[in-house]
N, C-alpha and C positions, 0 to 999 in steps of 0.2 A: 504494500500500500504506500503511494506516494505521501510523505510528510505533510501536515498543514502550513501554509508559509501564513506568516502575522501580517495581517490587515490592519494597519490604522491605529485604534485605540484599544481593538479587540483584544478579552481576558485584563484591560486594567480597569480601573477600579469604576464606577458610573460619576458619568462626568468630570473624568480625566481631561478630556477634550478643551471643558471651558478651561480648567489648570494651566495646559500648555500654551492655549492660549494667551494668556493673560498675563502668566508669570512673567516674564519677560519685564514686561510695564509697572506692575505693581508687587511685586517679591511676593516671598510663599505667606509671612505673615498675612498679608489683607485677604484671606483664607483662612482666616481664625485658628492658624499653627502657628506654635512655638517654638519650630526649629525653622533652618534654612531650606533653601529649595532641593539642596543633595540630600537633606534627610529623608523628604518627601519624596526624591526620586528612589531612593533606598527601602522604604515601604514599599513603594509601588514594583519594585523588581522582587522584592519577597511574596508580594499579594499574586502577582502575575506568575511569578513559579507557581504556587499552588492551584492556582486555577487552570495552568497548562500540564498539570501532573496527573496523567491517567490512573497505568496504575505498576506496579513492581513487580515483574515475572519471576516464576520460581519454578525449577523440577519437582516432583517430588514430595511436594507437599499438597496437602488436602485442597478443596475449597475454599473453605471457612477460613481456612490457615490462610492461606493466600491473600483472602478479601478483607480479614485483621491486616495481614501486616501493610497491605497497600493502603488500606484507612489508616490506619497509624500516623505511617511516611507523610499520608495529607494534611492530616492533624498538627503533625510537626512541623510543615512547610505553615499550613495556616498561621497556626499560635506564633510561629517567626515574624510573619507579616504582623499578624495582630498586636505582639510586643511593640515593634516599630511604628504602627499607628499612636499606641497609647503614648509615646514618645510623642511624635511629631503633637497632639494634641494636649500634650503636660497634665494626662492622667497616669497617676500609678493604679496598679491591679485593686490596692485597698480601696479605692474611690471609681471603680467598675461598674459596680450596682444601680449609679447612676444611670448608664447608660440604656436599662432598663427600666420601664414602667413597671412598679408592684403586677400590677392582671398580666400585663406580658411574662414577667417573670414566674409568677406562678401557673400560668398556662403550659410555658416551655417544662415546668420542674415536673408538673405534674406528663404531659407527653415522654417525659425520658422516662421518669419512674414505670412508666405502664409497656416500655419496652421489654422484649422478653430476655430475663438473664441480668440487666440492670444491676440490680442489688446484688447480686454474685458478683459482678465485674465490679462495682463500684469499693466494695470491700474487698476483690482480690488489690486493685489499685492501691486500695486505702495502707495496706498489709507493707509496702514498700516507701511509705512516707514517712518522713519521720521531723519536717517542720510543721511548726503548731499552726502559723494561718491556716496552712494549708490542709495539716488532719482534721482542724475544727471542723470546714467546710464538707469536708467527706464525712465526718461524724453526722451534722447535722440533715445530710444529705438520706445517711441510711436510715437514721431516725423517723425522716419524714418532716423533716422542717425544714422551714424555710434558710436557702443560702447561696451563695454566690457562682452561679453557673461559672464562669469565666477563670475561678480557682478549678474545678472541677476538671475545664481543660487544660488549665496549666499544669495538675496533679498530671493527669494520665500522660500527658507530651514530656514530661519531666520523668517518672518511672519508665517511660521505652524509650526515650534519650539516653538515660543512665543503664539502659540495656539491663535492668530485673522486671519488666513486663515483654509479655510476649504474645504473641496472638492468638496462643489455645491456652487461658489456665486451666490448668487441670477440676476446679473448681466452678467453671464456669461454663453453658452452654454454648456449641460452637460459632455460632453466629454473632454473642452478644458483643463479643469484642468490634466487632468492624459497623452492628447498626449504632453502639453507646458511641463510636468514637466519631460516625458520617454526623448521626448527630450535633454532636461540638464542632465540627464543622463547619456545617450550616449555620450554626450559629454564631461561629464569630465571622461569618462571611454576612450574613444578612446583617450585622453591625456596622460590620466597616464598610459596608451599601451601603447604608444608609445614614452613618455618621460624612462620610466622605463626602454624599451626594448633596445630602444638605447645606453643608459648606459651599458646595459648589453654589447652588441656588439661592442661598442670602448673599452670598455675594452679584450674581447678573441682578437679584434684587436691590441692590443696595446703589450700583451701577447705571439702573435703567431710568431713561429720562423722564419725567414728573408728565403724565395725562395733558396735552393742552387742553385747556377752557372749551366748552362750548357755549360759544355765543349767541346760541342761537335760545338756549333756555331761559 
């Protein structure tokens, strides 16, 4: 099969386009970022790998095995991009939560919870952690209360980064790994859609020349 070759603005972030635009003329700040225009280019080459990342071929190993560890890999390219977003916009992970509405958030908690295997995976995770943000967030998680999605994927990308998670625990049913992990995924990609995009758009709002009068009323 012949390669995809990159169109345009295709796999970067929504409304990249006006960015390029514009930056030139007004630097990355008047985008309501905190860093320079290479850090913003720097997210955008981490977001764009994950989003051009299929998937990771293997011999020899199962399905499930297979479709873990290439959910993983994307989880890890994401959460890379996502780090560098929260950079360029001067949020740390502890002030995340934010960027969630309470109903959103409890929507999302409850769809992963009702995933099948979840609770297994989320305490095989949990089992290789051993900073306290971080196991609180997984404690409160199995418990059933409410907590901070965004630790949840930084837990599991942090355990298969440091290579003590893996794609079948022994403990957990075969699939759960790679639906818990497309999951967090999705979810830090529908964020930084829509944190990004927004940006983009108060700014042409912000830009755009004031209604003339009608003089006719």
């Amino acid at each position: 099969m012949t390669p995809r070759l990159p169109t345009g603005t295709e796999n970067f972030p929504p409304g990249w386009d006006v960015f390029e635009h514009y930056l030139p003329h007004v630097g990355a700040r008047s985008f309501d970022f905190v860093t320079n225009a290479g850090e913003v280019n720097r997210f955008a080459a981490r977001y764009r790998a994950a989003k051009c990342f299929s998937h990771a071929e293997f011999d020899y190993l199962s399905a499930p095995t297979r479709d873990g560890y290439s959910t993983l890999i994307r989880l890890l390219l994401t959460y890379s991009a996502f780090e560098h977003f929260l950079r360029c916009i001067g949020t740390d992970l502890r002030y995340t939560s934010t960027l969630l509405a309470d109903e959103e958030r409890d929507r999302a908690l409850d769809r992963l919870r009702a995933l099948n295997g979840s609770q297994e995976f989320f305490v095989a995770v949990r089992s290789h952690l051993d900073q306290r943000n971080y196991t609180r967030q997984f404690d409160d998680f199995i418990a059933g209360n409410t907590c901070n999605l965004f630790y949840l994927a930084g837990g599991v990308r942090h355990a298969f980064a440091h290579g003590q998670l893996t794609a079948s625990p022994a403990t957990c049913p075969p699939e759960s790994v790679a639906t818990c992990s497309r999951f967090l995924v999705n979810l830090l990609v529908r964020i930084m859609d829509r944190e990004f995009k927004r940006r983009m758009d108060e700014f042409e709002e912000a830009i755009a020349p004031p209604p003339e009068p009608d003089y006719d009323e």
